[in-house]
C-alpha positions in Angstrom: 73.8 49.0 -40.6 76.9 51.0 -39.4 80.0 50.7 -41.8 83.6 50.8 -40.7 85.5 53.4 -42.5 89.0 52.9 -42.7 91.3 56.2 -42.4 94.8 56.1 -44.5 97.2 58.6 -43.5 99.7 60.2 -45.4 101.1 62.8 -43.6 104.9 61.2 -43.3 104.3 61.2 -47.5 102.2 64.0 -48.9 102.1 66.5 -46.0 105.6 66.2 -46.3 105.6 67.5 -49.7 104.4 70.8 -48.3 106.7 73.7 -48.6 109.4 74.0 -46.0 108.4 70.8 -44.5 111.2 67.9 -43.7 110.9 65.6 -41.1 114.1 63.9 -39.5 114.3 60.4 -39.4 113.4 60.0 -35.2 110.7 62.4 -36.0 108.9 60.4 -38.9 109.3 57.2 -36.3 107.6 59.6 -33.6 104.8 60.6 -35.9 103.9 57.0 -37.1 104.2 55.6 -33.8 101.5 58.3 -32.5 99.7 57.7 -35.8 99.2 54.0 -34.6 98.0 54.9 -31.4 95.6 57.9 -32.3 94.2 54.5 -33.9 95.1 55.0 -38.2 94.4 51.5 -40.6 97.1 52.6 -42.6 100.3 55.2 -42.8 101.6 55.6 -46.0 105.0 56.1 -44.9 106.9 57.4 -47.6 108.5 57.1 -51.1 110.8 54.2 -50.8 112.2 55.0 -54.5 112.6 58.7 -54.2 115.7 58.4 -52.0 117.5 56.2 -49.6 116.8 57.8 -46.7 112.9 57.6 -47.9 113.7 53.5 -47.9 115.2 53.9 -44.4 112.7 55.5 -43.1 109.7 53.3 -44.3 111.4 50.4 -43.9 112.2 51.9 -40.4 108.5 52.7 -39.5 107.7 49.1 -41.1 109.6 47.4 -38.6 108.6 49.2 -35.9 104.5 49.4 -35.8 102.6 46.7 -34.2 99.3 46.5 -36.1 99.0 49.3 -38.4 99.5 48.5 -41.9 102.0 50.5 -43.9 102.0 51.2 -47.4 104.6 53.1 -50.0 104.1 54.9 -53.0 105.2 54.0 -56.0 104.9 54.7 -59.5 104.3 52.6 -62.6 107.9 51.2 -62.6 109.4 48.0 -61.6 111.9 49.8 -59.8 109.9 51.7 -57.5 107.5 48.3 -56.7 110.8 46.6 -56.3 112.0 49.1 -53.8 108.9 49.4 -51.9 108.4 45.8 -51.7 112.1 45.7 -49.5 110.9 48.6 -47.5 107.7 47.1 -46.6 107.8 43.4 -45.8 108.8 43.3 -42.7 105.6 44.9 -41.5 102.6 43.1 -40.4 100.9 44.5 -43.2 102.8 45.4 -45.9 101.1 47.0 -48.8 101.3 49.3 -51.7 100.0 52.3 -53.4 100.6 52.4 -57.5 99.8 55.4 -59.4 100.1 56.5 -63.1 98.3 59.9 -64.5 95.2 59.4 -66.3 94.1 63.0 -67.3 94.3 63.9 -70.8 96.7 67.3 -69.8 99.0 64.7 -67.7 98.9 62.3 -70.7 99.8 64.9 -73.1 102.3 67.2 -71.2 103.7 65.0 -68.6 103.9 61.1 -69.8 103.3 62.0 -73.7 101.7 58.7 -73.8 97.9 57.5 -75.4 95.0 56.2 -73.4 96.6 52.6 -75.0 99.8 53.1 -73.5 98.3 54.1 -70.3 96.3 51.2 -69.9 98.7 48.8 -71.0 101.4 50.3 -68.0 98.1 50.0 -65.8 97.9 46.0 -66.3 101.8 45.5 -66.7 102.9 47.2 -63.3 99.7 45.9 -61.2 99.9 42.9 -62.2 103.9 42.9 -61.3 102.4 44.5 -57.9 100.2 42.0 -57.0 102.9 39.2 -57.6 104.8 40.5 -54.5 101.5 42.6 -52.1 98.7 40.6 -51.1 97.6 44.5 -50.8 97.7 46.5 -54.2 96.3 50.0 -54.4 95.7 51.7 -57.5 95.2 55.7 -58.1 94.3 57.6 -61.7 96.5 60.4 -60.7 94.5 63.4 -62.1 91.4 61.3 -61.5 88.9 64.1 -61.5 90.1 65.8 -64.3 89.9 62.6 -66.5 86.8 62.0 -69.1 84.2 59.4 -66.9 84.2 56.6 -69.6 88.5 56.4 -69.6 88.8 56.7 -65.8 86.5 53.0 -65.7 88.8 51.4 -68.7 91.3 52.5 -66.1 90.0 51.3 -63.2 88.6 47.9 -64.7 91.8 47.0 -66.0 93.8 47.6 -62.9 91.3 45.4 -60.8 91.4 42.3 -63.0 95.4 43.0 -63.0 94.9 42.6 -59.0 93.9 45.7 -57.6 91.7 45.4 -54.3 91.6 49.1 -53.5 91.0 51.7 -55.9 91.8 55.2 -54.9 90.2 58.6 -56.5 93.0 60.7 -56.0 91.3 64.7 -56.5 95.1 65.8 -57.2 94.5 69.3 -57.8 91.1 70.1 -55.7 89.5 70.6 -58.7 86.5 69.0 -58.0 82.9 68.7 -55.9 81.0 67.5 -53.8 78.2 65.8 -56.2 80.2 65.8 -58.9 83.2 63.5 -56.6 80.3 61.4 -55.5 78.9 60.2 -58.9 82.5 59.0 -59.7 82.0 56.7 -56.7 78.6 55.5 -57.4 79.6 55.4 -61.1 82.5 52.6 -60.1 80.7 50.7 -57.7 78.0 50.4 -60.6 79.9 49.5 -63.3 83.5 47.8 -62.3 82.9 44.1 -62.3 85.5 41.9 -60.0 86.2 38.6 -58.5 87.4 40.1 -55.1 86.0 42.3 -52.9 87.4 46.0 -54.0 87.6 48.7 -51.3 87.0 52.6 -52.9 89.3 55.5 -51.2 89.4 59.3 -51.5 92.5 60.9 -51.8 91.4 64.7 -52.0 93.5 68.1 -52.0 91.6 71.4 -50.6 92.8 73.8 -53.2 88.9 75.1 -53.8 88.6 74.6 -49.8 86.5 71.4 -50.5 88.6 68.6 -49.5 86.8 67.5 -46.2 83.2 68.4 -48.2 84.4 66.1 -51.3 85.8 63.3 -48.3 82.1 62.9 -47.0 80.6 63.1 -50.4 82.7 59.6 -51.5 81.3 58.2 -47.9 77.8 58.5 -49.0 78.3 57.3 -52.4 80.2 54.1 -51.3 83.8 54.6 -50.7 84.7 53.3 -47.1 88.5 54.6 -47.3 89.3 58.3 -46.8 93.0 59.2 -47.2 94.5 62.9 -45.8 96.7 64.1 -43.3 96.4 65.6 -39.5 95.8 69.3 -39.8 95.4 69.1 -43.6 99.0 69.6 -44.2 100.1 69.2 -47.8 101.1 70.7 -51.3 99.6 74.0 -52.1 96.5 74.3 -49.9 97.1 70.9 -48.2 95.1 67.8 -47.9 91.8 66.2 -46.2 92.1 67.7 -42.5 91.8 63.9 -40.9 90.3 65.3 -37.8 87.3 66.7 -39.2 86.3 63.6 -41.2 86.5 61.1 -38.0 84.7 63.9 -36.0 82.4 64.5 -38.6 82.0 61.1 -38.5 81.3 60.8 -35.3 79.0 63.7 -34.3 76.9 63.1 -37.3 76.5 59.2 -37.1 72.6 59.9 -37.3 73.4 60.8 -41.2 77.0 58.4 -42.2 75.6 55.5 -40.1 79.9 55.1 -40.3 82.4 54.8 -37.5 86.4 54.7 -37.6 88.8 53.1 -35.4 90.3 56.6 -34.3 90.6 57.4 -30.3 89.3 60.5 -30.0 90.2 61.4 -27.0 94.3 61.5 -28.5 93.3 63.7 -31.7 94.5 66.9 -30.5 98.1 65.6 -28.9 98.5 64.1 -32.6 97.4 67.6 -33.9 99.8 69.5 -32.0 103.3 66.9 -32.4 102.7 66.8 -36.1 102.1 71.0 -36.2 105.6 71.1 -33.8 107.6 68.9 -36.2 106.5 70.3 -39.6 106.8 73.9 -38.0 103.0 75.2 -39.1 101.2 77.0 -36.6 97.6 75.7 -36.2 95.0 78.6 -37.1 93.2 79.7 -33.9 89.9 79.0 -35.6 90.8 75.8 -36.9 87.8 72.9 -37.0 88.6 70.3 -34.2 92.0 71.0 -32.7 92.2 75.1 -32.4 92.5 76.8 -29.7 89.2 79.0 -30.5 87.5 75.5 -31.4 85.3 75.2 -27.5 86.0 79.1 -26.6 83.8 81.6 -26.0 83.2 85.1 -25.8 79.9 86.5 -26.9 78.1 87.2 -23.9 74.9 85.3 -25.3 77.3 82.6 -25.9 78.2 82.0 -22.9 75.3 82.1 -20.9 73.2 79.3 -22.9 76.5 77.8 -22.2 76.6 78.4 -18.9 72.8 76.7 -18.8 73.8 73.9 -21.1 76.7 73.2 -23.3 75.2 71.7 -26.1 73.6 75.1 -27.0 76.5 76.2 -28.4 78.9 72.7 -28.2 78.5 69.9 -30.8 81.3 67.9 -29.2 82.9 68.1 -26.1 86.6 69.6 -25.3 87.4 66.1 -23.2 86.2 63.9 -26.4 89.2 65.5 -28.6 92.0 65.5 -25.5 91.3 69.0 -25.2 91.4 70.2 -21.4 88.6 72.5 -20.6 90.4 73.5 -17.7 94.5 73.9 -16.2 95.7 72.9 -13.3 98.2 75.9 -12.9 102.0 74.9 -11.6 104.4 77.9 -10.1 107.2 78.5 -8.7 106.2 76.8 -5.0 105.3 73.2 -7.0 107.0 70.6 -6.0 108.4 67.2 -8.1 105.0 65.3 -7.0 102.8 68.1 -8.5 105.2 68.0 -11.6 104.9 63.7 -12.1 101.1 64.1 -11.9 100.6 67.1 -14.7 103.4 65.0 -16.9 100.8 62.1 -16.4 97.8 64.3 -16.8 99.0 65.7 -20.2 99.5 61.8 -21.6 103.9 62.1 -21.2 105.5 58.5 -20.4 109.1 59.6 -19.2 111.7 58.0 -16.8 112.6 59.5 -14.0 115.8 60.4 -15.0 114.3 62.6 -17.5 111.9 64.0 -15.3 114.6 65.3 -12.8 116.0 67.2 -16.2 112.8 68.5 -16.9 111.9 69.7 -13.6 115.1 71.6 -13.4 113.9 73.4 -16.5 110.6 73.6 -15.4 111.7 75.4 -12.2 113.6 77.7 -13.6 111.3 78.5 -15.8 108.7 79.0 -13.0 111.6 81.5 -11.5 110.4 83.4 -14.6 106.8 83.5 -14.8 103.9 83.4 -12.1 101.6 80.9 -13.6 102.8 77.5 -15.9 99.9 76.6 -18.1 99.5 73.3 -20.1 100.5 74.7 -23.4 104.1 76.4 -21.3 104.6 72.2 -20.2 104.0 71.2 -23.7 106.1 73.7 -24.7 109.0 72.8 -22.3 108.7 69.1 -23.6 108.8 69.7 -27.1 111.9 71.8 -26.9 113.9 69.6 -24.7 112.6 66.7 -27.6 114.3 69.0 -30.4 117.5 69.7 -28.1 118.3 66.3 -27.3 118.0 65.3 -31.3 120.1 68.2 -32.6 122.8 67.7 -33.9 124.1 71.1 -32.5 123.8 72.4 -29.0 123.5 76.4 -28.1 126.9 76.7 -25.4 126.6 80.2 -25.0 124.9 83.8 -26.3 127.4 86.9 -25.5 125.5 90.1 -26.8 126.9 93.9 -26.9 124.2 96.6 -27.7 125.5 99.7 -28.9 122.3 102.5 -29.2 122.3 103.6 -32.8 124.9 101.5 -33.7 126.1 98.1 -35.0 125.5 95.3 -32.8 127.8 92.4 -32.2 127.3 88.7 -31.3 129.7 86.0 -30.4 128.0 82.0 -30.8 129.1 79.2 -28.9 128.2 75.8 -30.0 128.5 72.2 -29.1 128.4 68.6 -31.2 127.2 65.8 -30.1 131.1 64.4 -29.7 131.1 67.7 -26.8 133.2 69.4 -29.8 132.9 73.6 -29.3 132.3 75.8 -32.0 132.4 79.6 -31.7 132.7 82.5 -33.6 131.4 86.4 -33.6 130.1 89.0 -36.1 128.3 92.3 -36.5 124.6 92.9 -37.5 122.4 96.4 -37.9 120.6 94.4 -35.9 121.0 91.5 -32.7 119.6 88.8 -34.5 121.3 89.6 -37.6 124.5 89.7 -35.4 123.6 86.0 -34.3 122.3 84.7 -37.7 125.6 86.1 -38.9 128.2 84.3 -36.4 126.1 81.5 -36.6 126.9 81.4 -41.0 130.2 82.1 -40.1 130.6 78.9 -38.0 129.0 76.7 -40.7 130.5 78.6 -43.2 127.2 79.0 -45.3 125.1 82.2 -46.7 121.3 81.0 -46.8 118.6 83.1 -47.3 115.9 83.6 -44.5 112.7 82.8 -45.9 110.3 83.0 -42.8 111.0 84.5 -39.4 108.7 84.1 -36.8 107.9 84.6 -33.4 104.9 82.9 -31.4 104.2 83.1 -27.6 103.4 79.9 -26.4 100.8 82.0 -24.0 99.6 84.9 -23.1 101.2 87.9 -21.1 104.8 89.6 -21.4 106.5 86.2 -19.1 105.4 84.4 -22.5 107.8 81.7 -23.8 109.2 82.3 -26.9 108.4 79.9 -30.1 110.5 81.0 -33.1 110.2 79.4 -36.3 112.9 80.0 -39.1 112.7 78.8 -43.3 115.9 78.6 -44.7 117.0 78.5 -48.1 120.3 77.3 -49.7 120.9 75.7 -53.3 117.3 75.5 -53.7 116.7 73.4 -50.5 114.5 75.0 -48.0 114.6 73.7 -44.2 112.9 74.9 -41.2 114.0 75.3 -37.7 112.6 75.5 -34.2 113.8 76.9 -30.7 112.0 77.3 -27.3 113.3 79.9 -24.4 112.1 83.0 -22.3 114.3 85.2 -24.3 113.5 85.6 -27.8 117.2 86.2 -28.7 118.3 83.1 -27.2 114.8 81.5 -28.7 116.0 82.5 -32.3 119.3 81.2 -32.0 118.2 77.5 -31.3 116.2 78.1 -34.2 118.7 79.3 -36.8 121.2 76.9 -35.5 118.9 73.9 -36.1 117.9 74.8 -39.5 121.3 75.8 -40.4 122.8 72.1 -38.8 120.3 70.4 -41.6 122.7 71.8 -44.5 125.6 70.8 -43.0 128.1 67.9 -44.3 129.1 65.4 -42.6 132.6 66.3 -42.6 131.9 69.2 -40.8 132.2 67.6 -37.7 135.9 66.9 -38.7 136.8 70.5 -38.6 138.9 71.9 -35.6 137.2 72.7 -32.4 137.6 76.5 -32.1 135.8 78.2 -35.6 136.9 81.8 -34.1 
């Protein structure tokens, strides 16, 4: 008998916790809404209590998805059940997701409470959750770390407080395989309840064993896996969400288990949510990398060449990846454009379009052949232009041979305000990154610098990525363009923009 196993994301929550990683408001609304349709149960959208722009944006992303239940996290405090109870109940299936640490080094280091007080928070602040969620899930924080017999007093006492999903959060990635599982079959054996009471994994990959530990709970009963697309998240990052639905679904002789998930739009999710939190997917990443259906050994590709599935458990076309491009030039006309936007799964109005084809024609003015990845590409930057806050005017450059370069860095606000100003660098860039501080009037340090080519060859568009640090905030910025200059200007100027007060925008029009 084939079980449905429900998949609860939480990349808008706990891959956000990664390093360097912020979303903006229209992109957590973006992610959730492509979350829905990639075919999620539930999006843990936030932490309604940590902030208010954390209550905007669930309660944002609560009003706004059709059928997709959405959860926040919050700990064992009134205040935070309070607060996620406002940001939630307007969806159309509000929930929430309690936690309190159970291990005895979280007890003793962190809460400085007993195994008494623990339980008694437990059945206080469940119980206060159930009274406003119809929905109430409960996590041991720490839950692998904690002794068996105190992690079932935990769990007992939160189910008959009204906890209907119970989740085994492996917070540090400390654990295994058959070691995860018997937690799981130890539960389902001895927790007695009224109500039906679902089991989730929540696991971290720290020992690389997340997805491994995910499938373990599956066959010892849980039927809820919890992670994030591309396994982003703290320190070594989360269940990869990909590789459980697919191992779900290539291997349903052994799981006898299927998930809601549409396949066929896994790697369009993949690549919005690796754009947005600035983290380049590995090459040989499982599922959605671009080495994942390529290859090169000559053996290889002949029993390919005879049959895929000598050397192809899955299909390209079953994870949205295209096994071949239609290639656009310079000669393609607006027709040829509207079909490839359709091919690659973009819905935009025509007014857009004739915006995007100008940009895609000068672009083709540049190279010989435009690939898939150079339209994605194109897309995605004109997505992070049209949302930022500041808008590149102009780039004037000297070069001096053996000397100091200078730069001079027009920019535009969204009320069509300018802003300009110049410097000197050893260096262009530094000359750029330089103005650019000068026309904020901030001094962060650069953390990360780096350039990708969106493809091959030396008419490549540039892809550069920039971590900025300032009062112990870290943000990251993105910019797309043929020159790499120009490319790493967008970049700084979007990170820089996120430190920025409001009042900025109040200053004079000419910074020079």
């Amino acid at each position: 008998m084939t079980s449905h196993i429900q998949i609860f994301d939480t990349t808008l929550r706990d891959g956000e916790q990664t390093p360097g990683v912020s979303f903006s408001f229209d992109e957590r609304l973006t992610i959730a809404r492509q979350l829905e349709d990639w075919g999620v149960d539930v999006i843990e959208a936030g932490f309604p209590a940590s902030s208010q722009g954390s209550f905007d944006s669930v309660q944002a992303i609560a009003r706004t998805l059709k059928k997709t239940t959405v959860t926040g996290l919050a700990r064992c405090k009134k205040s935070d059940i309070d607060a996620t109870y406002e940001a939630t109940r307007d969806a159309v299936s509000p929930s929430i997701h309690v936690f309190v640490a159970t291990s005895p080094i979280h007890l003793k280091y962190k809460l400085k409470m007993t195994e008494k007080e623990v339980l008694r928070t437990i059945k206080e602040h469940v119980s206060y959750a159930r009274s406003k969620f119809d929905i109430v899930q409960f996590s041991p924080e720490d839950a692998t770390r904690t002794p068996l017999s105190f992690l079932v007093q935990c769990v007992q006492v939160a189910v008959d407080a009204g906890a209907t999903i119970i989740n085994i959060p492996d917070t540090v990635g400390y654990t295994y395989p058959k070691e995860y599982g018997f937690i799981f079959k130890t539960l389902k054996e001895k927790i007695r309840h009224s109500e039906q009471i679902t089991y989730s994994a929540h696991c971290h990959d720290d020992l690389g064993l997340a997805v491994a530990n995910s499938m373990a709970a599956i066959e010892n009963g849980a039927t809820r896996i919890e992670g994030t697309i591309n396994g982003i998240g703290e320190r070594a990052g989360n269940t990869a969400l990909e590789e459980v639905v697919l191992g779900l679904h290539v291997r349903q002789d052994h799981y006898q288990a299927k998930t809601q998930i549409q396949f066929e739009k896994t790697k369009l999710t993949s690549d919005i949510i690796s754009r947005y939190a600035g983290i380049r997917i590995p090459r040989n990443k499982a599922i959605v990398g671009k080495n994942a259906f390529s290859h090169e050994s000559g053996i290889h590709q002949d029993g390919f060449l005879k049959h895929p599935e000598t050397y192809e458990i899955m299909t390209p076309q079953l994870v949205g990846v295209k096994n071949t491009e239609l290639p656009l030039g310079k000669l393609s006309g607006k027709h040829a454009f509207q079909e490839k936007l359709k091919k690659l799964g973009y819905h935009i109005s025509e007014t857009d379009q004739i915006a995007l084809f100008k940009l895609f024609k000068a672009m083709a003015d540049k190279k010989k052949v435009i690939t898939d990845r150079d339209i994605h590409a194109l897309i995605q930057g004109t997505e992070h232009e049209q949302h930022a806050e500041f808008q590149v005017e102009s780039l004037q450059l000297q070069f001096v041979s053996n000397g100091v370069q200078s730069a001079v860095v027009v920019l535009k606000d969204k009320q069509n305000q300018t802003y300009q100003d110049s410097s000197i660098g050893t260096g262009s860039i530094l000359a750029i990154y330089n103005a650019i501080n000068r026309i904020f009037d901030i001094q962060p340090e650069l953390l990360d610098y780096r350039i990708d080519a969106v493809t091959e060859g030396s008419d490549a568009q540039a892809e550069v990525h920039v971590r900025l640090k300032l009062d112990h905030i870290e943000v990251v910025g993105i910019g797309f363009d043929h020159d790499i200059l120009y490319a790493s200007c967008k970049a700084y100027v979007e990170a820089s923009s996120k430190f920025i007060k409001p009042q900025f925008g109040q200053r004079s029009g000419d910074c020079s």
